[in-house]
C-alpha positions in Angstrom: 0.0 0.0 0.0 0.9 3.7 -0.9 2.4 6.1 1.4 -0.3 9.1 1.2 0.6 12.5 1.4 -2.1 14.8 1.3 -0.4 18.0 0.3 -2.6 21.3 1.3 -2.8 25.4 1.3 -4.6 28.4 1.3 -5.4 29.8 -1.8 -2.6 31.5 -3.0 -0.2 29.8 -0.8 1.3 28.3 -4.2 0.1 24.8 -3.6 -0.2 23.8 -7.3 3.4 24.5 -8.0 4.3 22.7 -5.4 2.5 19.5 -6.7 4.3 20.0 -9.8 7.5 19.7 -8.1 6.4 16.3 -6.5 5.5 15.0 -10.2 9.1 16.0 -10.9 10.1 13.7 -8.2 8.4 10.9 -10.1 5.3 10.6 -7.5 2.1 10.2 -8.9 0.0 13.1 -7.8 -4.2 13.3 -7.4 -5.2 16.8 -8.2 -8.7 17.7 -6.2 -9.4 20.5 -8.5 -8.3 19.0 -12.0 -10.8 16.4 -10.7 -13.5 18.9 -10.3 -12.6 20.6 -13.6 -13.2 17.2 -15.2 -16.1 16.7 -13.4 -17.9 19.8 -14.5 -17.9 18.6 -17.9 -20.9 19.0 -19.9 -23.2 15.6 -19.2 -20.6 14.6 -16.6 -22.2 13.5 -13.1 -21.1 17.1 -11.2 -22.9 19.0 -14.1 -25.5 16.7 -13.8 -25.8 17.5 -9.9 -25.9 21.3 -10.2 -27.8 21.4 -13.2 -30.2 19.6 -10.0 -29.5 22.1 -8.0 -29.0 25.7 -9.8 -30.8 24.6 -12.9 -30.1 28.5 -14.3 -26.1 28.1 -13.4 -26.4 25.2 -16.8 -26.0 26.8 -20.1 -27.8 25.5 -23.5 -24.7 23.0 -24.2 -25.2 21.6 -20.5 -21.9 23.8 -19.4 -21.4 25.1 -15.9 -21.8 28.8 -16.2 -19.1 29.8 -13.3 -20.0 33.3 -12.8 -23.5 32.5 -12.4 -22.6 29.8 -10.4 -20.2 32.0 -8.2 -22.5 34.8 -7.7 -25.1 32.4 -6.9 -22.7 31.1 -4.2 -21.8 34.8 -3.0 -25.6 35.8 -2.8 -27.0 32.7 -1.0 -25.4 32.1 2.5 -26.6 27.8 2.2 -25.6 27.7 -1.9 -21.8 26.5 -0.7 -23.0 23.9 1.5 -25.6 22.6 -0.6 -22.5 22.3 -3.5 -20.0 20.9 -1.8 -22.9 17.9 -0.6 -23.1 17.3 -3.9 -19.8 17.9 -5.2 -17.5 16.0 -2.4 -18.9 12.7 -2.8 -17.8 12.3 -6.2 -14.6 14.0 -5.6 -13.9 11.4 -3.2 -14.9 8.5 -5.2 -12.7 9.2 -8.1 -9.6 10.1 -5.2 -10.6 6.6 -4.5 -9.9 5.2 -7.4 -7.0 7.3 -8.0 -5.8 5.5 -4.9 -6.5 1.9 -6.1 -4.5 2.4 -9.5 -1.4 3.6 -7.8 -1.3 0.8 -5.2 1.9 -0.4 -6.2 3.6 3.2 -5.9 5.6 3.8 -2.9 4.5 7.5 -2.0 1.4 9.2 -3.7 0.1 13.0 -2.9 -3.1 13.7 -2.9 -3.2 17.3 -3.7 -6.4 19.1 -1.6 -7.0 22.1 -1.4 -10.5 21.9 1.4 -8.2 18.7 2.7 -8.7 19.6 6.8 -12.4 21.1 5.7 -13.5 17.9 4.4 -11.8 16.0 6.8 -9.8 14.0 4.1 -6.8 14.3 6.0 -7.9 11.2 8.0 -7.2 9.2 4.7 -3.7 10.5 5.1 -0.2 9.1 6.1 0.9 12.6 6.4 0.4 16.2 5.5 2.2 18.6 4.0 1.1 22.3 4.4 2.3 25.1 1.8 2.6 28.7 3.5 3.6 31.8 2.5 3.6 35.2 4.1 0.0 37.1 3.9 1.4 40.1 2.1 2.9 37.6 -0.5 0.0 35.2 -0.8 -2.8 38.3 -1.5 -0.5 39.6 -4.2 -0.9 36.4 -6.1 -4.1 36.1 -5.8 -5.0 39.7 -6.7 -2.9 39.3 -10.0 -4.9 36.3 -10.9 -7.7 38.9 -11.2 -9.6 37.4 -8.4 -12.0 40.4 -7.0 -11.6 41.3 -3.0 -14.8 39.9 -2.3 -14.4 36.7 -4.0 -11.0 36.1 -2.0 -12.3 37.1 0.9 -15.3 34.4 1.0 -12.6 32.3 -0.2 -10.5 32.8 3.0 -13.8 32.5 5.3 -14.5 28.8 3.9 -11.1 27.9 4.8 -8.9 27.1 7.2 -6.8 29.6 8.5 -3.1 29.4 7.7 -2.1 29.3 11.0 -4.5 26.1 11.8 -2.9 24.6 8.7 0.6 25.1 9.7 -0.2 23.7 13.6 -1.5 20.4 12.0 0.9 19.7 9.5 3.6 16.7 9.8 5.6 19.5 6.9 5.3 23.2 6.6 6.6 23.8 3.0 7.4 27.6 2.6 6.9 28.9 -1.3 8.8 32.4 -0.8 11.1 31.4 -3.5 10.9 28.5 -6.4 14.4 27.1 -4.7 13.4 27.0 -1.3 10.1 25.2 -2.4 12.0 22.6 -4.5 14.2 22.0 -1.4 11.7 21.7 1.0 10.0 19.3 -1.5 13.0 16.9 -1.5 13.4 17.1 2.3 9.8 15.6 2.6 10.3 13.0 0.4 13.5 12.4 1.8 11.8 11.9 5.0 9.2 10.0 4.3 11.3 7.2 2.9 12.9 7.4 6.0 9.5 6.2 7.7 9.0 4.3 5.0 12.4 1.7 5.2 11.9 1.8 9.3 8.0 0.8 8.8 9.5 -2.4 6.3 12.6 -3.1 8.3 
């Protein structure tokens, strides 16, 4: 069985570069929100669920019209919950899978963005948390074109940094490309540590 590493961050906190460093590394890694990209597919079963839900946030071609969606979430205090109901389950099951075809790899990451909010770190070996400063993780986001507002209900569904950092087995500080990629190594390094004293 697969070492799992669920790898986790604020938004902004560069978590998806990180990930891309641990595919470097040769570990197979589960993206959460390439999963729910995939997902919202015309006719697949998370269009299918919202097109349940917020029949207007469905265009003609059976598409998930974001904005709509977003503002719908923004304007209706229950609209997250009720999503995320819908949406987790499935997100789960394919993570499931995910795991199942990997079986044979010695470390996986499962890359999770709501990991401690959905309490998926209890499927976990170990987690990694990415942090950065907060004067360095809203300047990303703002030059993503993400709007104040829309960050700021971001933040409020999520874990607080600090929280993150207190759980974590690794903090994994994205100030720099270099120190990322090092801190990156370390982990793995680490973890095959546990790994050979777990088999010996």
């Amino acid at each position: 069985m697969s070492f799992r590493l669920g790898l986790t961050g604020s938004i902004g906190m560069g978590k998806s570069t990180t990930a891309a460093m641990f595919a470097e590394e040769g570990i197979p890694v589960w993206d959460a929100d390439a999963t729910v990209h995939r997902l919202y597919v015309p006719g697949q079963p998370a269009a299918q669920a919202i097109g349940r839900l917020f029949p207007t946030a469905i265009g003609p071609d059976g598409s998930v019209n974001r904005p709509r969606l977003r503002a719908m979430i923004l304007a209706d205090p229950t609209a997250l919950d009720r999503l995320n109901a819908a949406i987790h389950p499935l997100v789960a099951d394919d993570r499931a899978h995910f795991v199942a075809a990997h079986h044979d790899a010695p470390i996986i990451l499962l890359d999770i963005p709501l990991l401690f909010e959905t309490g998926a770190d209890q499927t976990c070996d170990a987690v990694a948390v990415v942090s950065a400063p907060p004067e360095v993780q809203r300047e990303r986001v703002m030059a993503r074109g993400i709007t104040e507002a829309d960050f700021n209900m971001i933040l409020s569904r999520q874990t607080p940094d600090a929280d993150k950092r207190a759980r974590a087995d690794y903090i994994i500080t994205t100030t720099s490309l270099d120190t990322a990629r090092a801190a990156v190594k370390d982990v793995l390094a680490d973890i095959r540590r546990r790994i050979a004293l777990t088999d010996a």
